[in-house]
MARNU-507816 format. One line per 8 residues: number of its first residue (from 1); their letters; for each residue x, y, z of C-alpha. Coordinates in steps of 0.05 Angstrom, whole numbers, plus 32768, in hexadecimal, padded with zeros to 4 digits. Layout:
# MARNU-507816
NUM = A = X,Y,Z  ...
//
This chain:
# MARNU-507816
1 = XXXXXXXX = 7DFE,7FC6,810D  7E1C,7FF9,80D7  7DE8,7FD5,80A1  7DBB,7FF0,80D0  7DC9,8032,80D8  7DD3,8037,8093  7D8F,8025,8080  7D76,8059,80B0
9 = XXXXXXXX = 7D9C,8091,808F  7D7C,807D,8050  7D37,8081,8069  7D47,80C6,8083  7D68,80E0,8049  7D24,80C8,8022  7CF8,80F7,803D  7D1D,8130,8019
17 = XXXXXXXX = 7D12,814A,7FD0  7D3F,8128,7FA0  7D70,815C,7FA4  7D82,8165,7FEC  7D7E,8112,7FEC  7DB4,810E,7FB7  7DE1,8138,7FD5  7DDC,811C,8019
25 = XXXXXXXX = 7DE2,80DF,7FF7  7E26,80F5,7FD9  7E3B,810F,801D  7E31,80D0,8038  7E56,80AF,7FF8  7E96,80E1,7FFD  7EA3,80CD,8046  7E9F,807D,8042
33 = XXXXXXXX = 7EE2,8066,801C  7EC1,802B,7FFF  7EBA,805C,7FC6  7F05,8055,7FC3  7F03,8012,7FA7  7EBD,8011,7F85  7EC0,803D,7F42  7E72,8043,7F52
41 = XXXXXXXX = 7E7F,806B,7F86  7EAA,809A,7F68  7E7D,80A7,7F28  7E4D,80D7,7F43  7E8A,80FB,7F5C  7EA9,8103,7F0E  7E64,8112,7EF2  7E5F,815B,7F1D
49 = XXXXXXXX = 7EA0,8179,7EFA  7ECD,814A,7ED3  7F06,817B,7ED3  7EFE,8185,7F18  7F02,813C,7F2F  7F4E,8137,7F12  7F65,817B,7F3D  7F44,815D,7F77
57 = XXXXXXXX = 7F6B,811D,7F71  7F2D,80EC,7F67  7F11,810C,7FA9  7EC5,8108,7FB3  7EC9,8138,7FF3  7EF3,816F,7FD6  7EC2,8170,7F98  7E8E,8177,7FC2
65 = XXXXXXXX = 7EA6,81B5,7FE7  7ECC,81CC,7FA9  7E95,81CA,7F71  7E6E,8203,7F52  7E2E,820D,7F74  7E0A,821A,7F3A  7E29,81DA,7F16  7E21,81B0,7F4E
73 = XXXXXXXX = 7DD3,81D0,7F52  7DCA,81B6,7F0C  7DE4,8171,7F1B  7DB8,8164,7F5E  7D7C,816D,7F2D  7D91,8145,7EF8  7D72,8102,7EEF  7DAD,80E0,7ED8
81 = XXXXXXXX = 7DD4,80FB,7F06  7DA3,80DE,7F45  7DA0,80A3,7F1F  7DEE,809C,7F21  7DF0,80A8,7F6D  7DB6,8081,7F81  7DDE,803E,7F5B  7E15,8051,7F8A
89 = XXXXXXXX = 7DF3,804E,7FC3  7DD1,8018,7FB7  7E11,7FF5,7FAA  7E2D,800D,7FE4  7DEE,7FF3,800A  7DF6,7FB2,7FEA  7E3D,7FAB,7FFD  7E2B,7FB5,8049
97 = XXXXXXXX = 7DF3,7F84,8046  7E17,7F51,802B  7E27,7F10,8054  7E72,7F1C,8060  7EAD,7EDC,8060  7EC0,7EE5,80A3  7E73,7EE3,80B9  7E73,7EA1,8095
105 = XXXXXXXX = 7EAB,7E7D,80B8  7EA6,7EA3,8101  7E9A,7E73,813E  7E66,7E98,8168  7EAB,7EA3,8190  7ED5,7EC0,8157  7E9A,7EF9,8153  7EB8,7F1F,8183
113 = XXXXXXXX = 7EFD,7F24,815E  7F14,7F6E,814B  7F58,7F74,8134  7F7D,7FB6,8145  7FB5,7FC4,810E  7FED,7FF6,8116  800C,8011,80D7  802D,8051,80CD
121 = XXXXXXXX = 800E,805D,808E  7FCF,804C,8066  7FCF,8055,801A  7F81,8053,8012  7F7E,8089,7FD6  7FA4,80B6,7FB1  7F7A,80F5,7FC4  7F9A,80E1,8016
129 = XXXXXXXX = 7FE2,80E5,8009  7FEE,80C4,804B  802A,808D,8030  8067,8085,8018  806B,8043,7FF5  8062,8000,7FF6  804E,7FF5,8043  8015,8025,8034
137 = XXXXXXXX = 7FF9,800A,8005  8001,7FC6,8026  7FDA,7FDA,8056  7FA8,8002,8031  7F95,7FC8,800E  7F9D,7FA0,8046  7F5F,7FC7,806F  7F35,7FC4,802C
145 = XXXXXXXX = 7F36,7F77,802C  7F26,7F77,8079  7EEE,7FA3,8064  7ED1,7F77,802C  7EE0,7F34,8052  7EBB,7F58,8094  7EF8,7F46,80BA  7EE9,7F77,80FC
153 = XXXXXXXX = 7F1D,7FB2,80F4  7F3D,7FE5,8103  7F79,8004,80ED  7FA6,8038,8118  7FDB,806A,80FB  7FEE,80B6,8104  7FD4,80EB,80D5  8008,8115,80B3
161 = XXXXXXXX = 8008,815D,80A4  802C,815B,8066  8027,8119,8059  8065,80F4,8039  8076,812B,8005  8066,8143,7FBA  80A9,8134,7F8F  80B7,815E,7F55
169 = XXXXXXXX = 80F7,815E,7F26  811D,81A1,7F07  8137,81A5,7EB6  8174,8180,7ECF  814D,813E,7EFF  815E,8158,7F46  8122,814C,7F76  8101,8182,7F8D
177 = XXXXXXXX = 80DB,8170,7FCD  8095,818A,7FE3  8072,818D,8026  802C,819D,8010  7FFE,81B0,8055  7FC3,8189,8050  7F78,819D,8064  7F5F,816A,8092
185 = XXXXXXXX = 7F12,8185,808B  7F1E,8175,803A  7F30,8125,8052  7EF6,80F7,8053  7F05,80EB,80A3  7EDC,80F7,80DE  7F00,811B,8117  7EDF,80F8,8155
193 = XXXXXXXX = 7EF1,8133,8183  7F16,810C,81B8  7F5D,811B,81C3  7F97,80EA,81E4  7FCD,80F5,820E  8010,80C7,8201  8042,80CB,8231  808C,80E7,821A
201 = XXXXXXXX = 80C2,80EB,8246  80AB,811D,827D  8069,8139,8255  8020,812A,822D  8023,812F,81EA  7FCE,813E,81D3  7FC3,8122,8195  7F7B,8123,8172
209 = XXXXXXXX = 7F5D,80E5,815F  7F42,80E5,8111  7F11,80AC,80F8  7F12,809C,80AE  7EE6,806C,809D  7EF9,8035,8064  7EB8,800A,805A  7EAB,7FDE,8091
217 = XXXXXXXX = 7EF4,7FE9,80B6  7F0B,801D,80CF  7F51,8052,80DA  7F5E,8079,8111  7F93,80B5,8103  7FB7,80D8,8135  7FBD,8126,812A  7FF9,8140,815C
225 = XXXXXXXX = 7FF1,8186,813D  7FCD,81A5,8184  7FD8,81E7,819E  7FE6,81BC,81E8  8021,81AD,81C3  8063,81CB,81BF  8078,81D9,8174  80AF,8193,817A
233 = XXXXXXXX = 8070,816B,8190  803F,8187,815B  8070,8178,8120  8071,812B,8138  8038,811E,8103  8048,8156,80D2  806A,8120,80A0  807A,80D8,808C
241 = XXXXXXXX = 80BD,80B9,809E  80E8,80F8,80B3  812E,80E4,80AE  814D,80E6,80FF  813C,80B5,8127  812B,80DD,8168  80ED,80F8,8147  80E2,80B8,812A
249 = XXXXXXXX = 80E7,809A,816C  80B3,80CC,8184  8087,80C1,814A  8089,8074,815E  8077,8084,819E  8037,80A2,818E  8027,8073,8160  802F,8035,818E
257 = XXXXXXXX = 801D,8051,81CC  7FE5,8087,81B2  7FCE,8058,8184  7FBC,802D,81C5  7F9D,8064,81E8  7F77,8079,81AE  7F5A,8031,81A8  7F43,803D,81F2
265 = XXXXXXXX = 7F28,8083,81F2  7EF6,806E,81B6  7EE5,802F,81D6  7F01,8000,81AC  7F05,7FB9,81C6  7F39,7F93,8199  7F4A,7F4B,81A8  7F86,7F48,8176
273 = XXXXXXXX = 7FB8,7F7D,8168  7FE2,7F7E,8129  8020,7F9F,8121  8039,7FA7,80D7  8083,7FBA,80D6  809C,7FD5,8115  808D,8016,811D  8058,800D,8154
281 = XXXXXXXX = 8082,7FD5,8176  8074,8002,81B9  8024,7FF2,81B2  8034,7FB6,81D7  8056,7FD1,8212  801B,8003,821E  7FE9,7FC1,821A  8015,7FA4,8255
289 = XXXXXXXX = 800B,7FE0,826F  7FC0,7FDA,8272  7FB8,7F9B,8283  7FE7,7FAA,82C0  7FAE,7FDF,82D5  7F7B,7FAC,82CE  7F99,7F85,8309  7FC8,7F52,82DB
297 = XXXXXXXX = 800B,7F38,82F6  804A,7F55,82C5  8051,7F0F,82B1  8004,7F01,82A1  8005,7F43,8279  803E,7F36,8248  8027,7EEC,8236  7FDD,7F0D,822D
305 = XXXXXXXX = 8004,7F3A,81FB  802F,7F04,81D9  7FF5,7EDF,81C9  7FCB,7F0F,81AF  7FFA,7F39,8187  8009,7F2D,8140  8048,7F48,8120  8056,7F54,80D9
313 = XXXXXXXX = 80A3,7F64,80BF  80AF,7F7D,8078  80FA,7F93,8078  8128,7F57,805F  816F,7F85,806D  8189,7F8C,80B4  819A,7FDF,80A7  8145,7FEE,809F
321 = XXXXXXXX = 8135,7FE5,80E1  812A,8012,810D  815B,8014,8148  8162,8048,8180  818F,8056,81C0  816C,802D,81F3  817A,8060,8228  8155,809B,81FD
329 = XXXXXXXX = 811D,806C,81F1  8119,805D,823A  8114,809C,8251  80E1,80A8,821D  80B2,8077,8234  80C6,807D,827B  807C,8084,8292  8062,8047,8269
337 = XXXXXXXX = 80A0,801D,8280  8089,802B,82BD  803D,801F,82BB  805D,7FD7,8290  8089,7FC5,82CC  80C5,7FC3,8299  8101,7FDA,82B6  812F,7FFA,8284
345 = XXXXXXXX = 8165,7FBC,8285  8124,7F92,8275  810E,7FC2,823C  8154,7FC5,8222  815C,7F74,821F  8111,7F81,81FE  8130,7FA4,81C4  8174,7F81,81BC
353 = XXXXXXXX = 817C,7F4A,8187  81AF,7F32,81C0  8191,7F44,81FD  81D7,7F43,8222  81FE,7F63,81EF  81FF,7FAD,8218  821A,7FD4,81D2  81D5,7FC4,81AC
361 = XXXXXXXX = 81A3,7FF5,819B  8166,7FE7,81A9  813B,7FC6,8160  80E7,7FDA,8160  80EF,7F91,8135  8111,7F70,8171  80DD,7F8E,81A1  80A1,7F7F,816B
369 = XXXXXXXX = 80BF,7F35,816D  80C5,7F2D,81B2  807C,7F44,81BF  805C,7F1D,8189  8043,7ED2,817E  8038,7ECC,8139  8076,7EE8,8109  806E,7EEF,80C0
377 = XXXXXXXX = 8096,7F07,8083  806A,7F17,804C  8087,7EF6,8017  80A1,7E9D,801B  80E6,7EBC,8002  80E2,7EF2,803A  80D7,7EC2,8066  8115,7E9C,8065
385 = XXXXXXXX = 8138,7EDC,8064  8119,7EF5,80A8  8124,7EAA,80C7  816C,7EB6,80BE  816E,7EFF,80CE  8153,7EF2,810A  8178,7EB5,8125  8196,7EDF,815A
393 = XXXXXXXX = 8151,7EFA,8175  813E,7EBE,8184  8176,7E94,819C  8170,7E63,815B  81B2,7E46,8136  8188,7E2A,810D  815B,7E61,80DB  812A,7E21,80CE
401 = XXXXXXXX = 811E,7E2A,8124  810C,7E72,8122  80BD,7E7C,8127  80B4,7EB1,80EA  807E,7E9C,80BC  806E,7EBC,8076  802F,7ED5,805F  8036,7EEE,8018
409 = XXXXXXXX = 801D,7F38,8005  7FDF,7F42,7FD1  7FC0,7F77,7FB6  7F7C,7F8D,7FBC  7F5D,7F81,7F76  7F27,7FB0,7F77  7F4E,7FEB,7F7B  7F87,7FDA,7F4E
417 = XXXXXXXX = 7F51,7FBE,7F17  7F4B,7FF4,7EEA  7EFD,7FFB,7ED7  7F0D,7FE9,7E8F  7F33,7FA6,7EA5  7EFC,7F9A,7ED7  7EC3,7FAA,7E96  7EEB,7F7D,7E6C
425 = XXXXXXXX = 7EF5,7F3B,7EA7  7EAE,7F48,7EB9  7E96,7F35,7E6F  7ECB,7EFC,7E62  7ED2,7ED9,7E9E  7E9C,7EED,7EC7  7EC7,7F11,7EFD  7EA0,7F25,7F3B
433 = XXXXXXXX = 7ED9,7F46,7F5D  7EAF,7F55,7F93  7E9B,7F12,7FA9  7ED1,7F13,7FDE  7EEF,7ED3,7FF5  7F31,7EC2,800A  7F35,7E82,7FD4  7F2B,7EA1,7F8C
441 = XXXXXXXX = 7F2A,7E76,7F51  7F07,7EAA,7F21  7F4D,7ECA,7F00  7F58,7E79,7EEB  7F1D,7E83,7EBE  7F4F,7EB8,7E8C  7F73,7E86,7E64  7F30,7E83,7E3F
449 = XXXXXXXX = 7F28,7ED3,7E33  7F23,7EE4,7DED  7F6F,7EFA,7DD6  7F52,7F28,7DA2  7F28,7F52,7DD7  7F58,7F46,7E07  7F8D,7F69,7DCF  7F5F,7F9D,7DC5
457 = XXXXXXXX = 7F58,7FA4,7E1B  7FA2,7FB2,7E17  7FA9,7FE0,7DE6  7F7C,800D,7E05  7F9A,8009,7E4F  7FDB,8015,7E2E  7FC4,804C,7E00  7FA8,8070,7E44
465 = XXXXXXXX = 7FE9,8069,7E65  800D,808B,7E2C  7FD7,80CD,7E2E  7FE3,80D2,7E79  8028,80CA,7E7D  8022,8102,7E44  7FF6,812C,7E6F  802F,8120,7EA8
473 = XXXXXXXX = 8068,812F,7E88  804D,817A,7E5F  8038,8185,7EAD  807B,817A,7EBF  80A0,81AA,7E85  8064,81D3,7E85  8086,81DD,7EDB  80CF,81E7,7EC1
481 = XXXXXXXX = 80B4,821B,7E8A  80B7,81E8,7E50  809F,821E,7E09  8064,820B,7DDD  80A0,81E5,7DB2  80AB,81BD,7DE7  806A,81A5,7DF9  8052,8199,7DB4
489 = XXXXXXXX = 808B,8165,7DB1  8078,8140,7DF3  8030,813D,7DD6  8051,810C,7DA5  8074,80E6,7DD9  8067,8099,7DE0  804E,806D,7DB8  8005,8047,7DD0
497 = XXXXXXXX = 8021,800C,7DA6  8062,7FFE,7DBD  807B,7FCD,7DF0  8073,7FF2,7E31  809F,7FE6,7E6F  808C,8004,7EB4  80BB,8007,7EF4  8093,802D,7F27
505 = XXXXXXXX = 809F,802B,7F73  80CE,8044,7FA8  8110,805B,7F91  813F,8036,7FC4  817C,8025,7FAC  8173,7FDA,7FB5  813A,7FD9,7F80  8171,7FEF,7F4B
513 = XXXXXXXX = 813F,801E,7F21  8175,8030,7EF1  8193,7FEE,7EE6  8172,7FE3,7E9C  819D,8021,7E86  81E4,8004,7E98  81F4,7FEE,7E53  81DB,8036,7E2F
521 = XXXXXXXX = 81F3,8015,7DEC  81CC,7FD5,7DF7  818E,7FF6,7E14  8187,802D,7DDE  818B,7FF4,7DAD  8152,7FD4,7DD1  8125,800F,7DD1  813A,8037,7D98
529 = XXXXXXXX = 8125,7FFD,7D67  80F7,801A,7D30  80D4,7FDC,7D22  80D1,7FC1,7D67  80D5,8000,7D9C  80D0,7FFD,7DE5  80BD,8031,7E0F  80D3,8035,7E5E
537 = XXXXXXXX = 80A5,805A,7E93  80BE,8063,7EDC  80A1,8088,7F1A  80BA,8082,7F5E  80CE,80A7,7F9F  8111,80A8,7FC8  810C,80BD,800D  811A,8106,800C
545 = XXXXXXXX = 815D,80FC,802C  816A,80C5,8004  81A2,80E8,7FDD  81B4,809E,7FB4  8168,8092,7FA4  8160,80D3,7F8F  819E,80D2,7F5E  817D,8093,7F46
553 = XXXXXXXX = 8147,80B8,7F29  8173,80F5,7F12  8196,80B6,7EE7  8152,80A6,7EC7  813A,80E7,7EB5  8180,80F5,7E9B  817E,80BA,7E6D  8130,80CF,7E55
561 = XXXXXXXX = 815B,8111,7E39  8180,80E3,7E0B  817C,80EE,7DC7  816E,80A4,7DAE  813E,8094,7DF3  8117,80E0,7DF9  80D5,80D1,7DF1  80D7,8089,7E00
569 = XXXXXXXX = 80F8,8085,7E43  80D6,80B6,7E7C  80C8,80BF,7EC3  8090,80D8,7EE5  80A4,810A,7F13  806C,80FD,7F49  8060,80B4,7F62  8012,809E,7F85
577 = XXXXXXXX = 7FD9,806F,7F79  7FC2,8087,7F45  8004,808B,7F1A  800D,8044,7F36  7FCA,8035,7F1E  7FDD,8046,7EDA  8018,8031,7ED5  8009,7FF0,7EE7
585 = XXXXXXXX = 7FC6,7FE9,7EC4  7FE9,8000,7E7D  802B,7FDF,7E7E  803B,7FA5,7E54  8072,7F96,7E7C  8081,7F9E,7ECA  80C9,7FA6,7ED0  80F0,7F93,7F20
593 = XXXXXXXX = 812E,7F8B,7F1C  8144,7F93,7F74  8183,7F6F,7F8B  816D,7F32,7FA2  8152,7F1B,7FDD  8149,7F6B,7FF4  8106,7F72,7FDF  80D5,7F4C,8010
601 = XXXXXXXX = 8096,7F4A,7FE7  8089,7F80,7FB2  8045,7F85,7F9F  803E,7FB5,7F69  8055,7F7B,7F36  800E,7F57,7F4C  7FE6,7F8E,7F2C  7FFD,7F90,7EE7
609 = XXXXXXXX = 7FE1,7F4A,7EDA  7F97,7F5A,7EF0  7F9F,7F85,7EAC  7FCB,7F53,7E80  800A,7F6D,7E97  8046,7F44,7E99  807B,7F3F,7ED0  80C9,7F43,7EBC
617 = XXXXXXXX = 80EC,7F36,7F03  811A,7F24,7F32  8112,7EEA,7F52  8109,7F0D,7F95  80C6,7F18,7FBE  808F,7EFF,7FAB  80A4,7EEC,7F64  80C3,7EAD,7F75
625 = XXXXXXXX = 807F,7E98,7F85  8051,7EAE,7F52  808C,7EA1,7F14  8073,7E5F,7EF2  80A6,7E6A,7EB1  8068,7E7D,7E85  8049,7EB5,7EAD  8077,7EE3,7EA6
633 = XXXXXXXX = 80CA,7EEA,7EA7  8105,7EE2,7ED9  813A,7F07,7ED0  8172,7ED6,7EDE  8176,7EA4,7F10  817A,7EA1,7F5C  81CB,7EBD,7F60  81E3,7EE6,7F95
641 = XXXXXXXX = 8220,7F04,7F91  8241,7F27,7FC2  8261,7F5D,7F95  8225,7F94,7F8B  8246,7FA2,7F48  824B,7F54,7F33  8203,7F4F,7F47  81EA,7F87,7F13
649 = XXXXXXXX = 8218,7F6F,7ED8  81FA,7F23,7EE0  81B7,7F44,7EE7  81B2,7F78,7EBA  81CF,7F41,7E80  819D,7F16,7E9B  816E,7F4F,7E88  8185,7F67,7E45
657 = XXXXXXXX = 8184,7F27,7E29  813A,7F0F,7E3D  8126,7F50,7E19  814E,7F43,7DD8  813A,7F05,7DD3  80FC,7EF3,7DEC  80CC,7F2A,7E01  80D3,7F66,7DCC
665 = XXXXXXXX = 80D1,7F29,7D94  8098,7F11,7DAF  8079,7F4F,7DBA  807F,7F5E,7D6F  806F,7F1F,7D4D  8023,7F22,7D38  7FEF,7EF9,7D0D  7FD6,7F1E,7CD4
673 = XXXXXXXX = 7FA6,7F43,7CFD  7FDF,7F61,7D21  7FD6,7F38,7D64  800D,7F15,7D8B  7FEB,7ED9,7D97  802B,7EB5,7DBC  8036,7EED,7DEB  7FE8,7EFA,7DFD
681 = XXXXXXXX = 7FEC,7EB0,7E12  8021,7EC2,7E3C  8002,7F03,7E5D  7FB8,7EDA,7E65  7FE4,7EA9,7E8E  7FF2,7EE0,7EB2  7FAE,7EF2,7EC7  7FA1,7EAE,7ED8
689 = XXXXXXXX = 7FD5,7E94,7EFD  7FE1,7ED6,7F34  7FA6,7EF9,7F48  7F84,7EC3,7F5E  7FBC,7EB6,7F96  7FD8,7EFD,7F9E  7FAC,7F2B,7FB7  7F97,7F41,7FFF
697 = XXXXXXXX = 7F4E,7F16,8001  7F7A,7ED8,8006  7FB2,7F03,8036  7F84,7F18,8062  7F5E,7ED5,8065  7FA2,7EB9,807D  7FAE,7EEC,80AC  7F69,7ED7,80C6
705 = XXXXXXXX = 7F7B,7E89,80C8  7FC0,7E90,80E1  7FC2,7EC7,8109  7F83,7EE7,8120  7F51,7EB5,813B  7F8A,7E8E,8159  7F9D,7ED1,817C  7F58,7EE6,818C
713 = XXXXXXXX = 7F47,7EA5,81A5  7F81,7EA8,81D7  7F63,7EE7,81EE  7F23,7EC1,81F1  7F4A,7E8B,822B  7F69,7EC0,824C  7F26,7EE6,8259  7F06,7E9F,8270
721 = XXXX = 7F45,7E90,8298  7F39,7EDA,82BA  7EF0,7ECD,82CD  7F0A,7E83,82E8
//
């Protein structure tokens, strides 16, 4: 059906001169995201006003509305230029025509399915700074692979004023936190005109429904910013993650429970509903809800929900999950409780690992559990973690009783592949990266790469890092009032030839992001090595009240002042896709170092080898899956010790030593054409052994196997046992 329509907006737009046809055509290119992930679609976009593109973040909408007339004028009539955007949209044509995975393996039955996914954020591009971390990008990725698979989608979240926020440092590494107000109209989203209403305690809160459309699936973004609403209501989606938990409740809320009646007021008809992490664990109740008004008993409603709901889990520590006075929460939802026929001792047993235990709070995972059929970690490791975590939930002794499953995280290749790496696989390997199937064998092909042109492949990723992270840090002086003296020297900083090693993702104080420097003696050794240097890059955010996190990173850019590491050892000051793009395309190493088993999957260490990069890790996440003792490093062994400060000395040894001596020596011992042969075997075994398995094609397809169709097919009975 959307092939369709497509073809008829391409008829129309033919019937103009070439110039008003390639603009509408890049009008109709800057509000598909599929552009996000296909570097086709982006190059008209950088061919109107190079300069431009970077201070629009990569956006093809804000170029639009913010180029020169007169340059854009000379484009539109510019025969390259229409040759540039008619590829793209014949690409982009292509892509919708094609005969999709899921159409290939769908029963006439499975059709129907449309999965329904509630997130509370969606890292789709840089130029959207709706995320935070890790579960955005997750999910980002997540709805990409949907998209290319033609999995029926569509995602549901809240759209945020100010998004997460914009993190600067001063001269001296303190954070300085900014809440930027983004222009909705400047997003490539479609605001549908309907508005909501989600009950909270005794009142409506209106929130506008936004459509952003991500090649074949879909989001829908709440916007609770309304002049219906008083000023406490309209700040529920000004920002990301604020730091009490009664507006977090209330946020919740309006995810779960608007979310649902945003599905219904568009006419969306899903037959599976996801729920990744817990945040919209009250989507459920408002589906019991609904099916209550359709003329369903209590008890027929929550077993049609239980079957059909999917629930995803991602925190491996009891303290990150989200628990709220059960009598405040009640009260809250008092009118859906109702409509549910949940009476608030039956909600509060709901929410209670211990349903008895009258001093519990009530857990959104304990709710999301209880509500759900199918249970999954997202990494084996995580797993096990959650079985035992949750014993209690679910009555168990046992952990090996306790019905959690694991799906392991990916990432979505085509938009961590730099174009280069994608160039460079195309020609060796034959890569067709967008060929999507859940069972990949094509990375296996990259043990036969040539290791010269793959040396040459690296050099130039890494030598890019090293002028952007330039161009980032004069930006950052150039903010604190750094003289001409100043930025001559940071012009010099970096060297494109040295051993680089990235750390780049949330700054919680589990993931340890200072660690390397707790031996300064031993580390400046390691790096301050004329004939064998190092060079450390780190980017991250702590929450903005994360006062520990946030020292974390005052450490690091404390330690990048040091005589014997300045110049070798920085940190970005801002942390996005694109920084995580580069970071992860140019770094020889990837460097993880969390206290094991905290981190449940950790995905930005499955990026670095679609470019050669090599992992250096914990055995934690998903590492103790994709570690075969030739693909990369563990750091240590599989030793937990209860003493935080045990833990980091056994580590951080663990750590030191694998640099001296292994990697830096084998980073530095060349042929006499100045190539390490033994460590590009190493970093092709890379490519070969982990993209193929971790990446969100084969997630998703999981999801679809183990999850979905079994879900959507219980819907299926349900309906037939209705008409019966």
């Amino acid at each position: 059906m959307r092939t369709r329509r497509l073809r008829l907006e391409y008829g129309q737009i033919s019937k103009m001169n070439d110039s008003e046809r390639t603009l509408e055509s890049l009008n109709e290119l800057s509000t598909d995201l599929w552009w996000s992930w296909n570097e086709i679609g982006r190059r008209p976009f950088a061919m109107i006003d190079p300069r431009l593109w970077e201070n629009t973040r990569h956006s093809p909408k804000k170029m639009l509305e913010q180029s020169d007339p007169a340059r854009l004028g000379i484009r539109l009539q510019s025969g390259e230029f229409q040759h540039a955007v008619e590829r793209a949209m014949a690409e982009r044509e292509k892509y919708y025509e094609r005969n999709t995975w899921f159409e290939r393996i769908a029963t006439e039955d499975d059709c129907d399915m449309q999965v329904a996914y509630f997130c509370s954020e969606f890292a789709i591009h840089e130029s959207m700074q709706q995320y935070s971390g890790g579960l955005g990008v997750l999910a980002g990725d997540h709805v990409k692979s949907a998209s290319d698979l033609g999995v029926p989608f569509v995602g549901v979240s809240l759209l945020y004023g100010h998004g997460y926020y914009i993190q600067e440092f001063s001269n001296d590494g303190h954070t300085r936190v900014i809440y930027p107000k983004y222009d909705f109209e400047q997003m490539p989203i479609e605001d549908t005109g309907i508005d909501i209403e989600c009950p909270l305690w005794d009142r409506e809160v209106v929130a506008r429904v936004w459509r952003m459309k991500v090649g074949r699936s879909e989001l829908l973004l709440l916007d609770a910013d309304r002049e219906e609403n008083t000023e406490e209501d309209r700040q529920l989606t000004e920002g990301l993650y604020k730091g009490d938990s009664d507006p977090r409740m209330r946020q919740q809320i309006l995810l779960g429970v608007g979310g649902m009646k945003a599905l219904d007021a568009l006419g969306y008809e899903p037959t599976v509903y996801h729920l990744n992490e817990g945040h919209a664990a009250f989507a459920p109740i408002q589906r019991v809800a609904n099916l209550i008004e359709q003329g369903n008993t209590h008890e027929e409603a929550m077993d049609m929900v239980k079957r059909t709901t999917v629930f995803t889990t991602h925190t491996p520590v009891p303290a990150g999950h989200d628990r709220y006075d059960p009598s405040r929460a009640a009260d809250a939802l008092d009118t859906v409780l109702d409509l549910a026929g949940l009476s608030r001792e039956y909600f509060y047993a709901l929410g209670r690992e211990h349903p008895d235990s009258h001093e519990e709070l009530l857990c959104m995972t304990v709710v999301a559990l209880r509500m759900s059929n199918f249970v999954n970690g997202v990494a084996q490791l995580h797993g096990e973690v959650s079985r035992d975590m949750w014993r209690g939930a679910f009555g168990c002794e046992d952990a090996d009783d306790v019905p959690i499953d694991a799906i392991t995280n990916g990432v979505h290749v085509r938009t961590w592949l730099s174009p280069a790496a994608d160039a460079f696989w195309r020609r060796e390997i034959g890569l067709r990266p967008g060929r999507a199937t859940p069972h990949s064998t094509q990375w296996s092909r990259a043990l036969d790469a040539n290791p010269n042109d793959f040396w040459d492949l690296r050099n130039d990723l890494r030598a890019n890092l090293v002028q952007f992270l330039r161009d980032k840090l004069s930006q950052q002086a150039m903010k604190n009032g750094a003289d001409p003296d100043e930025l001559r020297e940071i012009s010099g900083w970096f060297d494109p030839d040295a051993l680089t090693i990235g750390f780049a993702r949330r700054f919680a104080t589990y993931k340890r992001a200072p660690l390397i420097f707790r031996d300064l003696d031993r580390i400046e050794a390691i790096v301050d090595s004329e004939d064998c240097p190092v060079q450390l890059i780190f980017a991250g955010k702590a929450h903005p009240r994360d006062e520990f996190g946030q020292a974390f990173a005052q450490k690091i850019h404390r330690m990048s002042k040091r005589p014997s590491l300045r110049g070798r050892v920085a940190i970005i000051e801002e942390y996005d896709m694109e920084i995580g793009r580069m970071l992860t395309s140019g770094c020889d190493i990837w460097l993880n170092n969390p206290r094991r088993p905290h981190e449940a999957s950790g995905t930005s260490g499955m990026k670095p080898p679609l470019h050669g990069g090599l992992n250096l890790s914990i055995l934690d996440g998903w590492w103790p899956e994709g570690f075969d003792g030739r693909n990369g490093w563990a750091i240590g062994d599989e030793t937990e010790f209860e003493n935080k400060d045990d833990q980091d000395i056994h580590d951080v040894e663990a750590l030191y030593e694998l640099l001296e001596d292994e990697i830096v020596p084998l980073f530095y011992e060349r042929n006499n054409r100045d190539v390490p042969r033994r460590w590009i075997r190493r970093a092709l075994r890379s490519v070969a052994t982990i993209p193929d398995y971790f990446n969100t094609n084969r997630m998703v397809g999981e999801y679809v196997d183990l999850a979905y169709l079994p879900a959507h097919r219980e819907f299926l009975a349900d309906q037939l046992r209705a008409a019966d």
